[in-house]
VEXTI-193595 format. One record per residue (C-alpha): residue number from 1; residue in one letter; x, y, z. Coordinates in steps of 0.1 Angstrom, whole numbers, plus 5000, padded with zeros to 4 digits. Each point is the difference from the previous one (the first is absolute). Last residue first. Layout:
VEXTI-193595
<atom num="NUM" residuo="A" x="X" y="Y" z="Z"/>
...
***
This chain:
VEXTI-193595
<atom num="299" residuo="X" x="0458" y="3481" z="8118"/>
<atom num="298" residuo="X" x="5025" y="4978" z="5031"/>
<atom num="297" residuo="X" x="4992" y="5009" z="5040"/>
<atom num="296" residuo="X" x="5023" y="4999" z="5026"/>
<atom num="295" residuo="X" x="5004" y="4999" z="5038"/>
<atom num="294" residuo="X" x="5024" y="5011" z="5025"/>
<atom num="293" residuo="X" x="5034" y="5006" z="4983"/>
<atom num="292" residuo="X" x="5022" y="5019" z="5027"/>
<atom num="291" residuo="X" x="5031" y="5025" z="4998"/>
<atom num="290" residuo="X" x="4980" y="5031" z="5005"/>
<atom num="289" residuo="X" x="4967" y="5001" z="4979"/>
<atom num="288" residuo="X" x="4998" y="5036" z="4990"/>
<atom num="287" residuo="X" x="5033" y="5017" z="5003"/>
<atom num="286" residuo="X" x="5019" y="4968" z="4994"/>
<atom num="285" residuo="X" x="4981" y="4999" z="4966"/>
<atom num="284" residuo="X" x="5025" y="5015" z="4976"/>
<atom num="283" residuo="X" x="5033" y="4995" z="5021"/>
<atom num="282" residuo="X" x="4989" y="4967" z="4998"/>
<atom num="281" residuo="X" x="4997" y="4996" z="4964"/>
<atom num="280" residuo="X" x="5035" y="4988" z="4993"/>
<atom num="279" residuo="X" x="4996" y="4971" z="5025"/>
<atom num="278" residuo="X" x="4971" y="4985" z="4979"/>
<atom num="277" residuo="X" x="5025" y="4990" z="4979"/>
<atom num="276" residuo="X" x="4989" y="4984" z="4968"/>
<atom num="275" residuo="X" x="4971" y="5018" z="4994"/>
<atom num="274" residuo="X" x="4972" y="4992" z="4976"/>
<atom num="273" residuo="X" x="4974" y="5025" z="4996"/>
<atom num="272" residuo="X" x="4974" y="5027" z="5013"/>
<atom num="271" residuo="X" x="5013" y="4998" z="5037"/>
<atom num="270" residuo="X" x="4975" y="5020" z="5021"/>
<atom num="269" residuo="X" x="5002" y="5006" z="5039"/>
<atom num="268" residuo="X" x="4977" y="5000" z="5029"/>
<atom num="267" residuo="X" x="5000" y="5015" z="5034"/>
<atom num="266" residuo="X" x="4976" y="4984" z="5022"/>
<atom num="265" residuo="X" x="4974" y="4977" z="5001"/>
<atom num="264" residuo="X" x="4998" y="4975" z="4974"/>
<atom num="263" residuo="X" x="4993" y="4966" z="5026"/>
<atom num="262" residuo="X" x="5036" y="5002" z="5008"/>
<atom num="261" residuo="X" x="5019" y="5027" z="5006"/>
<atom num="260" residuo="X" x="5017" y="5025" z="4979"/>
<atom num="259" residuo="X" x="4985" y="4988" z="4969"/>
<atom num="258" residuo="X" x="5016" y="4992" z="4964"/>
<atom num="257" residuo="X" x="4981" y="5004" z="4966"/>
<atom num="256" residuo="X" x="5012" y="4983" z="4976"/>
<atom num="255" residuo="X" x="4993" y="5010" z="4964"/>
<atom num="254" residuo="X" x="4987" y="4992" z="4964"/>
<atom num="253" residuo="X" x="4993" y="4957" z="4996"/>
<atom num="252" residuo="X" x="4993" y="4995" z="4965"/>
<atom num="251" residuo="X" x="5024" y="4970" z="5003"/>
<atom num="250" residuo="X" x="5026" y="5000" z="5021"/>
<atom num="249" residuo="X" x="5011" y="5026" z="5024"/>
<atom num="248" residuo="X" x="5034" y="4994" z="5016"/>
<atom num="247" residuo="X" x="5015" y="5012" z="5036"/>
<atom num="246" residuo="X" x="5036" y="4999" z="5018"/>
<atom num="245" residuo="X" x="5012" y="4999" z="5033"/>
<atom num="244" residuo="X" x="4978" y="4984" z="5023"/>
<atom num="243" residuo="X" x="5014" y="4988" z="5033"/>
<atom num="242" residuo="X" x="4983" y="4969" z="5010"/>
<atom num="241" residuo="X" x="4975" y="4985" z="5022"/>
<atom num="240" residuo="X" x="4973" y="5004" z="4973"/>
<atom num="239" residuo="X" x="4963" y="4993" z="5004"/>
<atom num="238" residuo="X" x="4992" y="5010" z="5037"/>
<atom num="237" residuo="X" x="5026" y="5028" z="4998"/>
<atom num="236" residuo="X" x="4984" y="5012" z="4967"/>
<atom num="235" residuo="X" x="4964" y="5005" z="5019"/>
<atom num="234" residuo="X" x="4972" y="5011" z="4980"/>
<atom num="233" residuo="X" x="5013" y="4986" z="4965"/>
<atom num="232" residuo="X" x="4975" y="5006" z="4978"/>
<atom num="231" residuo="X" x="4988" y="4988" z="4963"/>
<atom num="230" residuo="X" x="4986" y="5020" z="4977"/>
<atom num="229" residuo="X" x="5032" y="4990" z="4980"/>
<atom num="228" residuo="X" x="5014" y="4963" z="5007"/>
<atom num="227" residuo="X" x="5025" y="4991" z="5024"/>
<atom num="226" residuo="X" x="5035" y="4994" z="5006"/>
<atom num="225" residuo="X" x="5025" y="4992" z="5031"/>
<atom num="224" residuo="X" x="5036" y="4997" z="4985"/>
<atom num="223" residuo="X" x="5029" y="4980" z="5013"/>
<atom num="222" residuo="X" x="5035" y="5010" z="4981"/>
<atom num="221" residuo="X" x="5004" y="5028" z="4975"/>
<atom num="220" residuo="X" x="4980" y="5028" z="4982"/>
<atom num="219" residuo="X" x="5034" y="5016" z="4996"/>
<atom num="218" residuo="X" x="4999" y="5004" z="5038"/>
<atom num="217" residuo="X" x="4993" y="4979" z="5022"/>
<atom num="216" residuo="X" x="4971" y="4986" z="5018"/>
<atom num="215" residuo="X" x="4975" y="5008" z="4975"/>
<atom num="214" residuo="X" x="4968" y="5009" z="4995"/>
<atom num="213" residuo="X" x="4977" y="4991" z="4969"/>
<atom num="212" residuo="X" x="4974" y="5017" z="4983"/>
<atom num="211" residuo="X" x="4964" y="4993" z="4983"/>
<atom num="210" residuo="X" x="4984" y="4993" z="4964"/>
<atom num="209" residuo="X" x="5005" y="4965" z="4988"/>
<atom num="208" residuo="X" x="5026" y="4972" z="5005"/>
<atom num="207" residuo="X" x="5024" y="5014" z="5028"/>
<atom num="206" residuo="X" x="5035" y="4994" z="5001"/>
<atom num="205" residuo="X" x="5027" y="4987" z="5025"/>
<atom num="204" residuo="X" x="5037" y="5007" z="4988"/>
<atom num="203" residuo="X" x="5034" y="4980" z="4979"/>
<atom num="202" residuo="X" x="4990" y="5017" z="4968"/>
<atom num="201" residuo="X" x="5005" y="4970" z="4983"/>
<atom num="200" residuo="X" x="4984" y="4976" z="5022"/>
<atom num="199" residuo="X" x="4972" y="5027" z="5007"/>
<atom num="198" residuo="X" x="4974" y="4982" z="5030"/>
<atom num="197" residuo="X" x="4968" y="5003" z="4997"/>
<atom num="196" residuo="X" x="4969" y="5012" z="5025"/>
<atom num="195" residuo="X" x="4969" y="5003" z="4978"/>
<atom num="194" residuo="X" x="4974" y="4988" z="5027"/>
<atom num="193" residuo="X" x="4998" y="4963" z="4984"/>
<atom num="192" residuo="X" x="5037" y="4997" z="4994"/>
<atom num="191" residuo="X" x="5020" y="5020" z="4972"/>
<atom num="190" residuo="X" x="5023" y="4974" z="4984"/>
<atom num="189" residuo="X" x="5037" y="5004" z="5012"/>
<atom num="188" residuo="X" x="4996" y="4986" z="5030"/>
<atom num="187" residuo="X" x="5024" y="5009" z="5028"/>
<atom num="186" residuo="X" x="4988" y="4984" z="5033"/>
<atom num="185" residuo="X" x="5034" y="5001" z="5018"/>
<atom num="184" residuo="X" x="5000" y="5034" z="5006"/>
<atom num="183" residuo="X" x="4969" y="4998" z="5015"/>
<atom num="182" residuo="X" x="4979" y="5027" z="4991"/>
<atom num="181" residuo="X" x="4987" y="5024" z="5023"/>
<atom num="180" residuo="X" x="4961" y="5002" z="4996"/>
<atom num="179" residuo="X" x="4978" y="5022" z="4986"/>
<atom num="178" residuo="X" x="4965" y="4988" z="4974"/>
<atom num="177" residuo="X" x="4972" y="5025" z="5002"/>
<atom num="176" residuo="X" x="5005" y="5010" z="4959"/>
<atom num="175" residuo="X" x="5012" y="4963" z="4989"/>
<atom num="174" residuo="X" x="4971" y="4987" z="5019"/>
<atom num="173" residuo="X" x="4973" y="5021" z="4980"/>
<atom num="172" residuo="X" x="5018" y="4984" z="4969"/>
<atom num="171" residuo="X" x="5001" y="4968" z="5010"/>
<atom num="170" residuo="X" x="4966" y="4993" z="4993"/>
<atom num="169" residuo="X" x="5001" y="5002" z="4963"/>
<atom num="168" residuo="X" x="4974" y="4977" z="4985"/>
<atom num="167" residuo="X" x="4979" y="5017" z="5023"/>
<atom num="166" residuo="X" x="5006" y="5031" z="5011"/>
<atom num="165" residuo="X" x="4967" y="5005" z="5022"/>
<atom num="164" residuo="X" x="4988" y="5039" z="5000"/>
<atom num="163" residuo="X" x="5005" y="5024" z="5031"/>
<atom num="162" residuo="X" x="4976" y="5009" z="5032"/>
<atom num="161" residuo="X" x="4977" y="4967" z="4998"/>
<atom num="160" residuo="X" x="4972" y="5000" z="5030"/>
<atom num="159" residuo="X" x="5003" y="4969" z="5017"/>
<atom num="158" residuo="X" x="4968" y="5001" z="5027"/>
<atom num="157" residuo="X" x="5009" y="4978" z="5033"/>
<atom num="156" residuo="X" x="4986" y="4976" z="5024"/>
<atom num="155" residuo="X" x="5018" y="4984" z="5028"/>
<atom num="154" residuo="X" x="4984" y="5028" z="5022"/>
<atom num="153" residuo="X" x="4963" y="4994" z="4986"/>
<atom num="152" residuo="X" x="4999" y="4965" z="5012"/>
<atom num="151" residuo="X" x="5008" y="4970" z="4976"/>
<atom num="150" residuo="X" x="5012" y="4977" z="5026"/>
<atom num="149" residuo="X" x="5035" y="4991" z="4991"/>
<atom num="148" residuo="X" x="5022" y="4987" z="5026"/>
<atom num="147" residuo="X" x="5025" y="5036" z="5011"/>
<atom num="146" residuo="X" x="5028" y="5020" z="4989"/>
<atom num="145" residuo="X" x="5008" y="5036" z="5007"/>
<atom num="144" residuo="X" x="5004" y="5033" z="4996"/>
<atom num="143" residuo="X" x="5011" y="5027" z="5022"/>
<atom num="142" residuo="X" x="4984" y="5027" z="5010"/>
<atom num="141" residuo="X" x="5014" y="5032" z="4990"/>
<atom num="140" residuo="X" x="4969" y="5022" z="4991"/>
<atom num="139" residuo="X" x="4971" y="4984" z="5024"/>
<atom num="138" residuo="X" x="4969" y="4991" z="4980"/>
<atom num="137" residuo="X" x="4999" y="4965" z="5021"/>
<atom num="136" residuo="X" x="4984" y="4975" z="4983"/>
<atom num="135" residuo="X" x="5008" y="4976" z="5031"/>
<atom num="134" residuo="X" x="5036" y="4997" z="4986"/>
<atom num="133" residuo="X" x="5000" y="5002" z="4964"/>
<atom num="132" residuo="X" x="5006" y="4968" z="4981"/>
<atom num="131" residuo="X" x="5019" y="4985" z="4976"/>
<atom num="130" residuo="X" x="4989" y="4968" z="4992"/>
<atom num="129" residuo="X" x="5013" y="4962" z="5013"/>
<atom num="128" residuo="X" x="5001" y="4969" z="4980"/>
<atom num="127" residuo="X" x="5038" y="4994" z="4996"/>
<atom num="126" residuo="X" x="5003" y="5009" z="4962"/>
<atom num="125" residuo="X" x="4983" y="5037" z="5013"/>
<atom num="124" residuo="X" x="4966" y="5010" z="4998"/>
<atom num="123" residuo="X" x="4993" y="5039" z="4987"/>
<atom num="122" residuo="X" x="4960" y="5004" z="5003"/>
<atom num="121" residuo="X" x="4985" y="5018" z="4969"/>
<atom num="120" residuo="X" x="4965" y="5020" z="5004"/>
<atom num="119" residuo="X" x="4970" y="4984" z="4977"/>
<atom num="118" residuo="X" x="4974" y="5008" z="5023"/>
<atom num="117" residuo="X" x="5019" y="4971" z="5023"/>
<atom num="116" residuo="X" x="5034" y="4990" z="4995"/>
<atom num="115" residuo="X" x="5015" y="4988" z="4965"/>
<atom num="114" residuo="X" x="5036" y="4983" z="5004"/>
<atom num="113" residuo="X" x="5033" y="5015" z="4991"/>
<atom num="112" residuo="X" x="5028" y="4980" z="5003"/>
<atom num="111" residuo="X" x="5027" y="5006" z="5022"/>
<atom num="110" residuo="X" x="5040" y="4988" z="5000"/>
<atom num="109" residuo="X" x="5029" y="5013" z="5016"/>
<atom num="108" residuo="X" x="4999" y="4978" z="5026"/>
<atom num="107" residuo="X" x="5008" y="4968" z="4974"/>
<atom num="106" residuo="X" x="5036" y="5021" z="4998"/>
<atom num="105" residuo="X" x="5001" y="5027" z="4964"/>
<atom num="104" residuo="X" x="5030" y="5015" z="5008"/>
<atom num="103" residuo="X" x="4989" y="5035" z="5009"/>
<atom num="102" residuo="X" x="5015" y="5017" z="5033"/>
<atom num="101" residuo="X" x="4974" y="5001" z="5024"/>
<atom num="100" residuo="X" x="4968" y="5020" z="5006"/>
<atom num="99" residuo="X" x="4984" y="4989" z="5029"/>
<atom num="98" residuo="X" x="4963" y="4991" z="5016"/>
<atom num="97" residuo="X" x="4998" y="4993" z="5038"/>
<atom num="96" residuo="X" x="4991" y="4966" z="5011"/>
<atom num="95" residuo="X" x="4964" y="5000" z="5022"/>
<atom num="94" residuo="X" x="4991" y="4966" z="4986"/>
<atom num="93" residuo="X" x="5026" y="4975" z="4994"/>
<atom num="92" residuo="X" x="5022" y="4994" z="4966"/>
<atom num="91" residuo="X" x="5033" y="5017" z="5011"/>
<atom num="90" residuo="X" x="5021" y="5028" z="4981"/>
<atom num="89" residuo="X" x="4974" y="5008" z="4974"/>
<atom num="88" residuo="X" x="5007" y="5020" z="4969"/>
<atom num="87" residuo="X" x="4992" y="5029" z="4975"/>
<atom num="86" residuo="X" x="5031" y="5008" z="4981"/>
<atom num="85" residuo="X" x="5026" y="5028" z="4996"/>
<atom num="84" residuo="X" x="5001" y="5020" z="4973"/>
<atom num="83" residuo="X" x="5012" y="5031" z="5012"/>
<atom num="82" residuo="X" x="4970" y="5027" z="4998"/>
<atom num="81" residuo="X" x="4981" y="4981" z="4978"/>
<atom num="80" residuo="X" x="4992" y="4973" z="5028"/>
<atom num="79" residuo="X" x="5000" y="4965" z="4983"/>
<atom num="78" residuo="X" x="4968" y="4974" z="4999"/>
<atom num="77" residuo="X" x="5014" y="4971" z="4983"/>
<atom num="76" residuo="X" x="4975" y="4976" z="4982"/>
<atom num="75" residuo="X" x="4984" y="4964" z="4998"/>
<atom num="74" residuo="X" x="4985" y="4982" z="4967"/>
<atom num="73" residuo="X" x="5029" y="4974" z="5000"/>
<atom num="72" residuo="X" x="5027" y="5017" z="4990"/>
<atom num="71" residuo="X" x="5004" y="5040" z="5012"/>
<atom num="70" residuo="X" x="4979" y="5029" z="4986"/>
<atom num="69" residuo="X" x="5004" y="5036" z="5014"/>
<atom num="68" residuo="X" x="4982" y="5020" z="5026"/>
<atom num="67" residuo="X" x="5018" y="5033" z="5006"/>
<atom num="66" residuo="X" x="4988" y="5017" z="5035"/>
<atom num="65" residuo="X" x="4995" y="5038" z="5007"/>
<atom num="64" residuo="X" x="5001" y="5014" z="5035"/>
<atom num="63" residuo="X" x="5033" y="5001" z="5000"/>
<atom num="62" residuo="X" x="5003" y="5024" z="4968"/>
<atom num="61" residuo="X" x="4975" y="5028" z="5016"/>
<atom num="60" residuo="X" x="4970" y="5010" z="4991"/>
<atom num="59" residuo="X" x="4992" y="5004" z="5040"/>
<atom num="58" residuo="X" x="4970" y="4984" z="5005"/>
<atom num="57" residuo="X" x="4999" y="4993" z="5039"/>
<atom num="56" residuo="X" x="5016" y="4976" z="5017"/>
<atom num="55" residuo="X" x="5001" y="4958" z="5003"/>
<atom num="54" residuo="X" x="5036" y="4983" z="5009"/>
<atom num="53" residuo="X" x="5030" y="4978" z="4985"/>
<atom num="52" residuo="X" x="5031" y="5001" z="5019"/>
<atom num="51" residuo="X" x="5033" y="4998" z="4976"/>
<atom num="50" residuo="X" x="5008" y="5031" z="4982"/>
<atom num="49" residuo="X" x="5009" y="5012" z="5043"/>
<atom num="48" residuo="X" x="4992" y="5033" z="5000"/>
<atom num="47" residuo="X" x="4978" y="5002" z="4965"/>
<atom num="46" residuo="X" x="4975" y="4976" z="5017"/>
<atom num="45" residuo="X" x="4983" y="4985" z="4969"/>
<atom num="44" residuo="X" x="4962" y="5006" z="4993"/>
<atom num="43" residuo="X" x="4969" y="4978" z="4997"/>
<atom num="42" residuo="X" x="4974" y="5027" z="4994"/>
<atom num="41" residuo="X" x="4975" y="5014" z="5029"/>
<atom num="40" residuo="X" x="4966" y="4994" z="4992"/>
<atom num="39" residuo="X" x="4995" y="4980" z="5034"/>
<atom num="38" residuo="X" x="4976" y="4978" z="4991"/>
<atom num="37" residuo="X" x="5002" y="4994" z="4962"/>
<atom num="36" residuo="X" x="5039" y="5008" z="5006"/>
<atom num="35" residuo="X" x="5013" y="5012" z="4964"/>
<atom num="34" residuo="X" x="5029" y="4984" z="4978"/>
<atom num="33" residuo="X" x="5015" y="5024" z="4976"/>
<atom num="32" residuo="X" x="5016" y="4984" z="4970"/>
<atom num="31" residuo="X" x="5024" y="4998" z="4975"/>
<atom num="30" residuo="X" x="4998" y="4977" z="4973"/>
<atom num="29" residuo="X" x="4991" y="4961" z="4990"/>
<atom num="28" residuo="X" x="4969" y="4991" z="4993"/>
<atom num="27" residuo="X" x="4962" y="5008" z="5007"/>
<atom num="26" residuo="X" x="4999" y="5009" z="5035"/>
<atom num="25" residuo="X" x="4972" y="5028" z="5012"/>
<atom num="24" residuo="X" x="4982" y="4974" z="5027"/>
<atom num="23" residuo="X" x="4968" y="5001" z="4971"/>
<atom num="22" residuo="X" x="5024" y="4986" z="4971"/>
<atom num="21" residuo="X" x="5016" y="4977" z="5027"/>
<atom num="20" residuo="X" x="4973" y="4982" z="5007"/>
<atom num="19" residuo="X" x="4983" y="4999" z="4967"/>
<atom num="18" residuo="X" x="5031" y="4985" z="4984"/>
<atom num="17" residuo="X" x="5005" y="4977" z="5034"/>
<atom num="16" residuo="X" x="4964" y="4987" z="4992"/>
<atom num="15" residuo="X" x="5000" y="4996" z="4967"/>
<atom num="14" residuo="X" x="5029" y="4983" z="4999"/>
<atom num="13" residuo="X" x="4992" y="4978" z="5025"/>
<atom num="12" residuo="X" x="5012" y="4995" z="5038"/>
<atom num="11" residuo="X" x="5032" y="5017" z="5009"/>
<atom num="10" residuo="X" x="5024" y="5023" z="4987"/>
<atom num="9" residuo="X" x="5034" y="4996" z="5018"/>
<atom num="8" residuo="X" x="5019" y="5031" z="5008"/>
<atom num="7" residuo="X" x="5038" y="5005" z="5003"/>
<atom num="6" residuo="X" x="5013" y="5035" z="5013"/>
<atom num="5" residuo="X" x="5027" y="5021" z="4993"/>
<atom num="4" residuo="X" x="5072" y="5046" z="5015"/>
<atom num="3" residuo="X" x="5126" y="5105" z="5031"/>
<atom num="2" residuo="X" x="5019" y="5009" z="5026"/>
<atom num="1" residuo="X" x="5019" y="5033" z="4997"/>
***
């Protein structure tokens, strides 16, 4: 059994950028739909791949939401809520296909926000080009790219807010979506900025906040992948090349729910507490889910 934001600079006046982005939808930090003026498809992430960045149809799904948050220097992270990964270009020329990469906060993870035309936002990154739809194409699946700003209809796009800003507590969105295995080097005892710690005296990896850990042995042992509750794990195998043997809620956090397969299809099975030895409830699931973990979900 085998068990991730965007920097925007505000231009021009005060005024200006306040009016800008009041009529494109953005007014601060939170979590946001971002809307095709020309193609009215939203910006959405590939769930195959969590990396590929394309247009489709409103789905009310996590991917196709985006958390814009505050860095230094009036710019901002733009972060899929599905896993956290960031906004970012891979070349500066025209053409270059938008991505989703690991966050770390590189100069081409960085946007600003610029008024467009009637008031619509454009999305500009640090190196000058915006994200742009391919010849306004309404085609579900096309991907998305980069391209010299012109201010034409497909580089425009409506921000419609879908959750409230956290500021003056930021982090706590990014402790629910943050999942990664540690390095078992990198043992800090102070919870880091997505609630991740590390237990000196209880020798294990914690989590700051409502949410669950996995572990690769039992006893709550060894490597652990965690993340926050209401947050999903559609693919275990893609987060977690390890054997998990033992589980721990934190928090208000209720229940795991493990899939069959990934994406939440298939059987599915409930654990309602800690457990130690996830061995010992094998004979209780084997019916359902076989031998494998394919996704999970945390309430």
């Amino acid at each position: 059994m085998n068990m991730s934001r965007v920097w925007v600079t505000i231009i021009g006046g005060a005024a200006m950028a306040a009016f800008g982005f009041a009529q494109g939808g953005f007014d601060g930090p939170g979590r946001y739909e971002l809307t095709n003026l020309k193609s009215g498809k939203l910006l959405d992430l590939d769930r195959n791949d969590q990396t590929t960045v394309i247009q489709f149809s409103p789905r009310g799904a996590e991917n196709q939401r985006w958390d814009i948050e505050r860095a230094e220097s009036g710019f901002y992270y733009i972060r899929n809520a599905m896993n956290g990964k960031a906004l970012e270009i891979t070349r500066n020329s025209n053409s270059s296909p938008l991505v989703c990469g690991r966050f770390d906060g590189n100069p081409n993870q960085q946007w600003r926000i610029q008024p467009g035309k009637d008031g619509n936002a454009l999305i500009v990154s640090r190196a000058g080009k915006t994200i742009d739809i391919p010849d306004g194409s309404s085609r579900d699946g096309l991907r998305v790219q980069i391209y010299d700003l012109n201010g034409d209809s497909n580089q425009r796009f409506i921000v419609r807010r879908v959750a409230r800003s956290f500021e003056g507590d930021r982090d706590r969105d990014r402790e629910r979506r943050f999942r990664r295995e540690p390095d078992a080097n990198d043992r800090d005892p102070h919870p880091d900025r997505f609630g991740r710690f590390w237990d000196n005296r209880e020798q294990m990896w914690k989590l700051a906040g409502d949410g669950a850990c996995f572990y690769q042995q039992p006893d709550f042992r060894g490597k652990a992948l965690c993340t926050g509750s209401g947050s999903d794990i559609a693919d275990v195998s893609r987060e977690f090349n390890e054997t998990i043997s033992s589980v721990k809620l934190f928090g208000r956090a209720q229940a795991v729910v493990v899939f069959e397969r990934p994406d939440f299809r298939g059987a599915r099975y409930r654990i309602n507490r800690d457990e130690r030895d996830l061995t010992r409830l094998r004979p209780g699931w084997t019916d359902h889910l076989g031998d494998r973990m394919g996704s999970i979900r945390v309430n």
